[in-house]
C-alpha positions in Angstrom: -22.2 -5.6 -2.1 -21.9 -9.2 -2.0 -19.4 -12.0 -3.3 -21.2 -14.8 -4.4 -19.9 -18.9 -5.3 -22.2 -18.9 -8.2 -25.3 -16.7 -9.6 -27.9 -17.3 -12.5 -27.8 -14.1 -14.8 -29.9 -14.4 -18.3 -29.8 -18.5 -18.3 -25.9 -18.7 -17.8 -24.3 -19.6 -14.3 -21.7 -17.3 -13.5 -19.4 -18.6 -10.6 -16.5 -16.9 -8.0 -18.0 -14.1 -8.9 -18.6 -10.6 -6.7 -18.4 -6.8 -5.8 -15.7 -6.0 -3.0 -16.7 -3.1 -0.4 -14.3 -0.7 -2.2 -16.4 -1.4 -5.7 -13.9 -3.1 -7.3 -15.4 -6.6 -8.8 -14.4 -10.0 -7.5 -14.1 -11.5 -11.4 -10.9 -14.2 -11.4 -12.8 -15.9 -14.8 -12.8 -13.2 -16.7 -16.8 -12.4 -17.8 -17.8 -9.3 -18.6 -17.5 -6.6 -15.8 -21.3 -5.5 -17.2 -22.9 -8.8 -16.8 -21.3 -9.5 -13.0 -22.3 -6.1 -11.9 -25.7 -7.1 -12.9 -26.0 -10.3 -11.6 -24.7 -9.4 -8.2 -26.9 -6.7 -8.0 -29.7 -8.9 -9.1 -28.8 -10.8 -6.9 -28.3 -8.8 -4.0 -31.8 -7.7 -4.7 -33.3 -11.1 -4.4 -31.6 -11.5 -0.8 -32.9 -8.6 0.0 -36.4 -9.4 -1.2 -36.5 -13.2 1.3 -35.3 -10.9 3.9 -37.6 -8.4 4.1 -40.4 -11.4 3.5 -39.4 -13.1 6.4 -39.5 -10.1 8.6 -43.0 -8.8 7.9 -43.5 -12.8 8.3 -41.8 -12.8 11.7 -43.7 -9.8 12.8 -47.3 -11.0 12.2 -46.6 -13.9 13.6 -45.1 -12.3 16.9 -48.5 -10.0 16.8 -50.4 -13.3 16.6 -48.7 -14.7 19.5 -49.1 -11.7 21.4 -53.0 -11.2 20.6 -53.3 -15.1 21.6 -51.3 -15.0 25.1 -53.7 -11.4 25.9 -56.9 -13.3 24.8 -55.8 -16.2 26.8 -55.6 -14.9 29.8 -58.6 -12.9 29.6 -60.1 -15.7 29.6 -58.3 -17.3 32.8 -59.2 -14.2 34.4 -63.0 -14.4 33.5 -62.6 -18.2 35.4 -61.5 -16.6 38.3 -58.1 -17.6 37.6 -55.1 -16.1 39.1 -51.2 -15.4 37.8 -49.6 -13.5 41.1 -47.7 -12.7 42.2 -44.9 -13.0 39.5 -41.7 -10.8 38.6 -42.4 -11.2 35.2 -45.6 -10.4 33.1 -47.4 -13.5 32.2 -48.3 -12.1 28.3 -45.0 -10.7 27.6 -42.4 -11.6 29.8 -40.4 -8.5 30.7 -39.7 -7.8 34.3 -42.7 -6.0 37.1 -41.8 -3.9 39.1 -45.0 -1.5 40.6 -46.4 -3.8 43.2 -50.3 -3.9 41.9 -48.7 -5.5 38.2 -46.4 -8.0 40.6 -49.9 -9.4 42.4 -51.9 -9.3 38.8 -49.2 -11.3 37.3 -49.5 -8.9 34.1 -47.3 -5.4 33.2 -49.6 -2.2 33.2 -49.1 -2.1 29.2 -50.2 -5.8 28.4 -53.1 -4.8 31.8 -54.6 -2.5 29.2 -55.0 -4.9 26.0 -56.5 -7.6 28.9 -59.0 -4.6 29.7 -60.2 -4.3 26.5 -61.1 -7.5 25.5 -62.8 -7.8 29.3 -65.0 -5.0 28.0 -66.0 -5.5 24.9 -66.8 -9.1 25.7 -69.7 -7.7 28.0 
């Protein structure tokens, strides 16, 4: 668990207060070991609460980037536009190596998502 320099618990603010890894509490003025125990773990849950928010956030908007940078160059590609040759793929940046994604300018996995969108916009 977590040591905290203050916490809200039921309207009061509780301060210095924590649980130590061994389980023992981190209490030097003297509240009830009931009422810190249930702060910090309230507490603790509330962290963990934002954090798990802002991943889910962080992931769509990864997938939206992602989605965006495929439908983008679909459409470059529809212009007759070109990306190779290039040691890295153009949508997701990790390294090519098998010479036909090196003169595309995409990796075979992101190649795929590009396909898709080429065909079902005919």
């Amino acid at each position: 668990m977590s040591n905290y320099r203050w916490i809200r618990h039921d309207g009061d603010k509780l301060h210095d207060v924590g649980v130590n890894p061994d389980g023992s509490l981190h209490n030097p003025n003297g509240y009830p070991d009931d009422v810190v125990r249930a702060a910090v773990a309230g507490a603790d849950e509330r962290c963990h609460q934002r954090r798990s928010t802002a991943a889910a956030k962080a992931a769509e908007t990864r997938r939206r980037r992602q989605d965006k940078r495929v439908y983008d160059t679909a459409r470059r590609i529809t212009n007759g536009e070109g990306f190779g040759p290039r040691d890295n793929c153009v949508i997701c940046g990790r390294g090519l190596g098998d010479a036909h994604s090196v003169r595309r300018g995409v990796g075979s996995e992101c190649w795929q998502s590009v396909l898709e969108l080429l065909i079902a916009a005919q």
